[in-house]
C-alpha positions in Angstrom: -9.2 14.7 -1.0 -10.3 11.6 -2.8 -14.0 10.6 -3.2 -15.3 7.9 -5.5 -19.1 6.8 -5.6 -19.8 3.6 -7.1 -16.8 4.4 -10.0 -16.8 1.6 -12.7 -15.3 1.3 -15.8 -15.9 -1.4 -18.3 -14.0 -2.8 -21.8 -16.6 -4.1 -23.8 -18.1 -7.0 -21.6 -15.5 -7.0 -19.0 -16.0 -5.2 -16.1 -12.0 -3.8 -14.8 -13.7 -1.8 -11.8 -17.1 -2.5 -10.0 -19.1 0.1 -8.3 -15.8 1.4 -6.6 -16.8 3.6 -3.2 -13.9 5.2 -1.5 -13.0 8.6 0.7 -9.0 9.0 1.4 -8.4 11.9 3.2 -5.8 14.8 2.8 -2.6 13.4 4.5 -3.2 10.0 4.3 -1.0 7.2 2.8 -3.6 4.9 1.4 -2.5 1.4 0.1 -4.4 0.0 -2.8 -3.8 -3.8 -2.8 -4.5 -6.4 -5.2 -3.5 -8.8 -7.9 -2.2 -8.5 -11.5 -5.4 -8.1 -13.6 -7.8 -6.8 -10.4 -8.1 -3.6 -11.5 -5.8 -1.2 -9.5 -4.1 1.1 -12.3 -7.5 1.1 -14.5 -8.1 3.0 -10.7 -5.3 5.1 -11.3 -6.0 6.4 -14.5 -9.6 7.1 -14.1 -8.6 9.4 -10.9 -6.2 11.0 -12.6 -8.5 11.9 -15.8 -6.4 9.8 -18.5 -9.6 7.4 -18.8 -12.9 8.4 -18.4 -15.0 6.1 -16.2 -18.2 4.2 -17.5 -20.6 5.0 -15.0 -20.5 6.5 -11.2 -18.2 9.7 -9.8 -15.2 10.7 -8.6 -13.3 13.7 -7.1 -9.5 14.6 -6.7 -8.9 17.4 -5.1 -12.3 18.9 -5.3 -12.1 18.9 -9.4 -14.8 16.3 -10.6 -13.4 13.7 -13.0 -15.1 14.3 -16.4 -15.4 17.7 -16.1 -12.5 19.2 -14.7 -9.8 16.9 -16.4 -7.0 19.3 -17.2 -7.2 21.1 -13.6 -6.4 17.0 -12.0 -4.0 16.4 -14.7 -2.1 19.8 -13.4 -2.3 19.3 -9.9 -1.7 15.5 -9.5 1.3 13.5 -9.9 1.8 9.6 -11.2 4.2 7.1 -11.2 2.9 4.8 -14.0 3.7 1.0 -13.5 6.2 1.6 -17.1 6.7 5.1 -17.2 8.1 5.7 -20.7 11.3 8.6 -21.4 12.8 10.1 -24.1 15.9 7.7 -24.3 18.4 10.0 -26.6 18.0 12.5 -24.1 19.5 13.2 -20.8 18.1 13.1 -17.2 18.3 16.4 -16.9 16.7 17.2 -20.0 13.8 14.7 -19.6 13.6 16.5 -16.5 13.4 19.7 -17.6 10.9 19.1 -20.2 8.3 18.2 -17.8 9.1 21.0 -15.0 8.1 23.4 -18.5 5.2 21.7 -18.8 4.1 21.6 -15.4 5.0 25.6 -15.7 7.5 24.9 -12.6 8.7 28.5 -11.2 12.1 27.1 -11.0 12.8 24.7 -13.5 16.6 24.2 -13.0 16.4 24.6 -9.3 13.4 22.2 -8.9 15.4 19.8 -11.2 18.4 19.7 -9.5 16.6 19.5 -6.6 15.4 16.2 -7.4 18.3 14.5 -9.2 20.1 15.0 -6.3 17.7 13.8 -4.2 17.3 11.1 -6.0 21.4 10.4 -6.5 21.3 10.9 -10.1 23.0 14.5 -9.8 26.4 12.6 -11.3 24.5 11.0 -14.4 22.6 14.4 -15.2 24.1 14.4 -18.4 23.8 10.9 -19.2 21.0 9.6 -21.9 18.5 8.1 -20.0 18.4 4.9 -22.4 22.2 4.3 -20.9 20.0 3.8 -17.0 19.7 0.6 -15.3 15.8 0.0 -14.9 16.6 1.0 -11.2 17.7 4.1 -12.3 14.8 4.6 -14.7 12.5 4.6 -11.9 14.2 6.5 -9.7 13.8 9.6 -12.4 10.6 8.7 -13.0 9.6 9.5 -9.4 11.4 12.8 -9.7 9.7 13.6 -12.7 6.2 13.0 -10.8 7.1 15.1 -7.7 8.8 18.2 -10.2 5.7 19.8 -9.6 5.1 19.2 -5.9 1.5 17.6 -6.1 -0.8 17.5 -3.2 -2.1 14.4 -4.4 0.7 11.8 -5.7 -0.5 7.8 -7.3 2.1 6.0 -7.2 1.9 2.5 -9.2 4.3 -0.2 -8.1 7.1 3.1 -6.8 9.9 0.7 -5.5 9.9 -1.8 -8.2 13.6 -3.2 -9.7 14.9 -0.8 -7.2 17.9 -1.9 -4.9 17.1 -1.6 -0.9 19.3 1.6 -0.6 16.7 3.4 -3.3 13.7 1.7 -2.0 14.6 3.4 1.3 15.2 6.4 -0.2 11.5 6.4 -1.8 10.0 5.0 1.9 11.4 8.4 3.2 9.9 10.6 0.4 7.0 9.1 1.2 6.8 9.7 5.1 8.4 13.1 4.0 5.9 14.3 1.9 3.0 12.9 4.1 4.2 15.0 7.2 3.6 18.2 4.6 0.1 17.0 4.1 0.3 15.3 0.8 -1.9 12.4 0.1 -0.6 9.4 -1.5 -2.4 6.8 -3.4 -0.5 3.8 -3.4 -0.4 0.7 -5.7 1.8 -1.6 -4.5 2.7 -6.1 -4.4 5.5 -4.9 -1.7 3.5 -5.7 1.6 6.2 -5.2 3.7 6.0 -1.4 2.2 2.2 -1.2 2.9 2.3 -2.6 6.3 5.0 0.1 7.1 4.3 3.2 5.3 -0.2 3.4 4.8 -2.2 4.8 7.4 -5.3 2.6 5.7 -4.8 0.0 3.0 -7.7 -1.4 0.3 -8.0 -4.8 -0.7 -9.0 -4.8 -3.8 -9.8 -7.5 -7.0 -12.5 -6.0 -9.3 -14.7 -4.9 -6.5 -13.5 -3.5 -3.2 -13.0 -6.5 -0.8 -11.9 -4.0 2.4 -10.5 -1.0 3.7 -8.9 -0.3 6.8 -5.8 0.0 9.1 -3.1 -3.3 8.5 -3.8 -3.6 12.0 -7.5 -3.7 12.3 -7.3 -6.3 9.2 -5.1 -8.2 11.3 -7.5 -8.1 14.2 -10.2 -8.7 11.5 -9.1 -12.0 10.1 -6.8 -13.2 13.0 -8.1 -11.9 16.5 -5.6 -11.5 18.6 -3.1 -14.9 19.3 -1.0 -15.5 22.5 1.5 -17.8 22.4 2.6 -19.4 24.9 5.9 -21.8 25.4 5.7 -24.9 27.9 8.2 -26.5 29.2 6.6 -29.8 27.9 4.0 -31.0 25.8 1.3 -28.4 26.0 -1.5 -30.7 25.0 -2.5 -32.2 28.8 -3.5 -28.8 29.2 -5.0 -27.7 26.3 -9.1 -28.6 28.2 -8.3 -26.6 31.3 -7.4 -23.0 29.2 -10.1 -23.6 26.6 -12.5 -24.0 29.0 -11.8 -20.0 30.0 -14.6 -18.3 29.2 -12.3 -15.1 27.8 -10.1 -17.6 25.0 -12.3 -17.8 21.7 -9.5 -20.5 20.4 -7.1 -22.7 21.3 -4.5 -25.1 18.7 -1.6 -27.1 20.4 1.6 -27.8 18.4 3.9 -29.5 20.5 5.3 -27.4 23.4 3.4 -24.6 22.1 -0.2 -23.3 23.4 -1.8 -20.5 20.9 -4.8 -18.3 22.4 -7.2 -16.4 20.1 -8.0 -13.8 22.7 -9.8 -10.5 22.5 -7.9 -8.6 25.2 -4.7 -10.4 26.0 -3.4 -7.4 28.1 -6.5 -8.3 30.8 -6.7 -12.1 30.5 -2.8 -12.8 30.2 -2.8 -13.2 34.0 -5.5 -15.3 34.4 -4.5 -18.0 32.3 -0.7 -18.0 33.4 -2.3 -19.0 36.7 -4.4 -21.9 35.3 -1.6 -22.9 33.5 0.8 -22.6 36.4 -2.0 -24.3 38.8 -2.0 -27.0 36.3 1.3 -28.1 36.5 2.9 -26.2 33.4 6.3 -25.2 33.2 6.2 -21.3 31.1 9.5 -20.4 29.2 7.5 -17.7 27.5 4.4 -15.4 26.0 4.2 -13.6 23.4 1.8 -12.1 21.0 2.0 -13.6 17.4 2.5 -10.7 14.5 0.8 -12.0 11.5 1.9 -10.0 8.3 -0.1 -8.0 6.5 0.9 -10.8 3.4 -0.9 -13.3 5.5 -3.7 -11.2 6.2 -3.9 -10.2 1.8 -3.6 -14.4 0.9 -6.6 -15.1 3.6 -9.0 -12.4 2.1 -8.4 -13.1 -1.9 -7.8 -16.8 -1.7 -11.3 -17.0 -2.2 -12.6 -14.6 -5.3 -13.1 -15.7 -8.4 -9.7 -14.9 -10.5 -9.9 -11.4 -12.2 -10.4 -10.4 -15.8 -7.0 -9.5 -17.5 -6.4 -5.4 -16.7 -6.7 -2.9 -19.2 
């Protein structure tokens, strides 16, 4: 659905995206993640043929960026970071406008459609320069689903929105994903990556990773136990690191934590050492590291990004 080879683009000696290589498939929720200034929405615009790249390739939708501009522009949709509306106008109108230009079948049932959806249906008639920035966004996502894209970028969707409209947006999300519609998502809302992506991209400048928020997990964490003495868990710290199944062991008071590779199989064995040993267990349990915590470990160390263009 999406298929970039080696995709850079360049302003003047600064380099916003470096040999970008990427294949998202149709259906997928695919997080691109990253800091201010890495790159991510010079991305955006070069996929969705508003920039053209400096050098490589890319496809959307089997139209070839460069030469088949217009036929992406028509069949995407995006949620730019600051989407920009005609303020003396209404919601409806603004609306409206685009549904024409999108040649919607159904402009007034398409746009209703949405501003209800969206709960602006009440405000319809209101100037958009009278919305709260909450409010702004919300119509702006309605304006980029008028259409019903098969392929929807979204750049920072849930931002100034209260938790009642960023749940709203979570479900248009999972909504339009179960009709097949892919989703390119730019987001700083981990929380919202870690719950709604199928895959998620780390990205400053050059692609760092890609691949499931749990795999990443696995990746930079393993797998940690932890388990709960009744006392001080460090006389017992050399017996379970000796286990030839525990790649690490840290004490912190009462607490034991296991890097394991397959706690479901070795779980037993060391409740029996520990047990053996003298320990007193008041619980185990598998430590969840966010995906925030997984993010912070793989960029702490690259060199800060060039400002984004």
């Amino acid at each position: 659905m999406i298929h970039t080879e080696d995709l850079t683009k360049q302003f003047g000696d600064q380099v916003a995206v470096d040999r970008l290589n990427l294949d998202i498939a149709e259906g997928e929720v695919f997080g691109f993640l990253g800091p201010n200034g890495a790159g991510k929405t010079t991305t955006i615009r070069m996929l969705c043929s508003l920039i053209a790249p400096t050098s490589g390739r890319a496809r959307v939708l089997n139209y070839e960026v460069g030469r088949d501009d217009a036929q992406i522009r028509r069949n995407v949709g995006i949620l730019t970071e600051t989407p920009g509306m005609y303020d003396r106008l209404s919601a409806r109108r603004n609306l409206t406008i685009f549904a024409r230009l999108y040649e919607v079948a159904q402009v007034d049932a398409q746009v209703e459609k949405y501003l209800r959806l969206l709960g602006l249906w009440e405000r319809r008639d209101d100037p958009v320069g009278e919305f709260s920035k909450g409010m702004r966004q919300k119509l702006a996502i309605g304006r980029a689903l008028l259409h019903e894209p098969r392929v929807l970028f979204l750049d920072e969707p849930t931002a100034a929105l209260d938790p009642e409209a960023s749940r709203l947006v979570h479900d248009f999300i999972a909504e339009l994903k179960g009709r097949g519609r892919t989703i390119f998502l730019c987001t700083h809302n981990l929380d919202e990556a870690d719950r709604l992506c199928d895959r998620v991209a780390v990205f400053k400048t050059h692609l760092r990773v890609v691949d499931t928020p749990a795999r990443l997990r696995r990746q930079v964490y393993g797998r940690q136990v932890l388990f709960q003495l009744g006392g001080p868990a460090e006389p017992f710290l050399p017996g379970v690191a000796a286990l030839p199944f525990v790649q690490a062991a840290e004490v912190d008071g009462n607490k034991l934590t296991l890097t394991l590779d397959d706690p479901e199989t070795h779980n037993p064995a060391i409740i029996h050492a520990l047990v053996a040993a003298g320990a007193g267990i008041q619980f185990v349990g598998e430590l969840r590291h966010s995906l925030e915590d997984v993010y912070l470990q793989l960029v702490k160390d690259e060199p800060a990004a060039g400002r984004e263009s």
